[in-house]
C-alpha positions in Angstrom: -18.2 -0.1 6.8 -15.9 3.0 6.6 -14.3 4.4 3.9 -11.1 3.2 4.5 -12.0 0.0 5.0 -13.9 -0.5 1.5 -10.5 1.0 0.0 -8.6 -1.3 1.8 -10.8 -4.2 0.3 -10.6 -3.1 -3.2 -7.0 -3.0 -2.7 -6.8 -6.6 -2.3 -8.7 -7.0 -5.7 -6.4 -4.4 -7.4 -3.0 -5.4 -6.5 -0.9 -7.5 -8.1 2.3 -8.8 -6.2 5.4 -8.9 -8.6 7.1 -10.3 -5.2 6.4 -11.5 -1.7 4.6 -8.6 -0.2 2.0 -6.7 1.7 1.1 -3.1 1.9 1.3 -0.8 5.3 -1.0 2.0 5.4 -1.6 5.0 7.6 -5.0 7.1 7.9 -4.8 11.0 8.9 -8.6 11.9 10.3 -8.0 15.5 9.8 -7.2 15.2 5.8 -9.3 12.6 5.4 -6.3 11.1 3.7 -5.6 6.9 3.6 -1.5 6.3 2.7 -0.5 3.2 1.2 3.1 2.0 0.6 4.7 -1.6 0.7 5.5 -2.9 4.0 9.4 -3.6 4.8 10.7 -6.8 5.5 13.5 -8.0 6.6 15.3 -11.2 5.0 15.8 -14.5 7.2 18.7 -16.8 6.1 21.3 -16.9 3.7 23.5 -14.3 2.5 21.0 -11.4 3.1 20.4 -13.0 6.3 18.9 -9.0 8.6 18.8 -7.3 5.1 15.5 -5.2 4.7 13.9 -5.5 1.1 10.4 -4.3 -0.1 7.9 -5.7 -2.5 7.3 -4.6 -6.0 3.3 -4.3 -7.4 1.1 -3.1 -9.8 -2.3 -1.1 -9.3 -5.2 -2.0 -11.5 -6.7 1.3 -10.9 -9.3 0.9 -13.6 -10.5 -1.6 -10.7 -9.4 0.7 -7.9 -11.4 4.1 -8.9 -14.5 1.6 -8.9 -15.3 2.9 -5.2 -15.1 6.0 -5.4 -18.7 7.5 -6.0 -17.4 9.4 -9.4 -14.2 9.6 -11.3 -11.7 10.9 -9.0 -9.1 13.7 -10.0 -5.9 11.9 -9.8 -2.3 13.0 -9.8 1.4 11.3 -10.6 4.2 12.6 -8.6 7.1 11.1 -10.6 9.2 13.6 -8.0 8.1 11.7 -4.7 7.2 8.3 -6.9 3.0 8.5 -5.9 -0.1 8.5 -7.1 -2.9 10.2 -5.2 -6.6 10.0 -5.7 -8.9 12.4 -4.4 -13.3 12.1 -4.5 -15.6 10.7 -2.5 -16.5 7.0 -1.4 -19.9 6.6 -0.1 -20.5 10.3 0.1 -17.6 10.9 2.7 -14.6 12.8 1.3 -11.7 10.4 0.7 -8.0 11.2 -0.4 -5.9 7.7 -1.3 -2.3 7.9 -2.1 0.0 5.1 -3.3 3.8 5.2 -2.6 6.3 3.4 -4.5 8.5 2.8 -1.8 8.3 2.2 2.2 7.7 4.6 4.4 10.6 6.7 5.6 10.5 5.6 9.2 8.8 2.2 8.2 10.7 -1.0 10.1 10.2 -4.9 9.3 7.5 -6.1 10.8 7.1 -9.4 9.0 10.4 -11.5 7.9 10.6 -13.1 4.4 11.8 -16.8 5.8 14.2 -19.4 4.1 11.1 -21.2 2.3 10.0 -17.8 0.7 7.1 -17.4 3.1 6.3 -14.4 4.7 5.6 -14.3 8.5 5.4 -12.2 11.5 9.0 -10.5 13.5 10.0 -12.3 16.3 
């Protein structure tokens, strides 16, 4: 198992959806760098029928850090709205960093339907 792929584990026992949701993510090689933000989705039905919206959540990083092989120095942008972690996981460097919001050039790829379920863009 890689790196990323414990991290993106963890993440599934460290976030808390305050709304319908799921995160995107992106991996540079180079910078050894995982990015994490909220995935868009785009409302089905109703009066907000094509509008996209994003999920809200909370990060139980006390429970995060826990893969990373020591305490990892950390940083809060409040300018760009992330926090970034940066140690290593299993020996292997490893920088994470959580966004608040979508990615700029991030489209719907899952629709939030008219029973509140999430599914996959037709």
């Amino acid at each position: 198992m890689t790196w990323v792929q414990k991290a993106l584990e963890q993440l599934d026992l460290s976030v808390e959806w305050r709304s319908l949701g799921k995160m995107a993510w992106r991996y540079v090689e180079e910078d050894s760098c995982l990015t994490l933000a909220p995935a868009l989705l785009e409302m089905v039905g109703g009066a907000d029928d094509g509008e996209a919206v994003y999920p809200f959540y909370t990060l139980e990083v006390s429970s995060f850090v826990e893969i990373f092989d020591g305490p990892p120095t950390t940083h809060w942008d409040g300018m760009a709205n992330e926090l970034s972690m940066e140690s290593k996981i299993d020996g292997d460097d490893a920088w994470i960093i959580f966004k608040r919001e979508p990615f700029d050039d991030d489209e719907p790829q899952d629709v939030v339907d008219p029973d509140g379920g999430i599914r996959e863009k037709n």
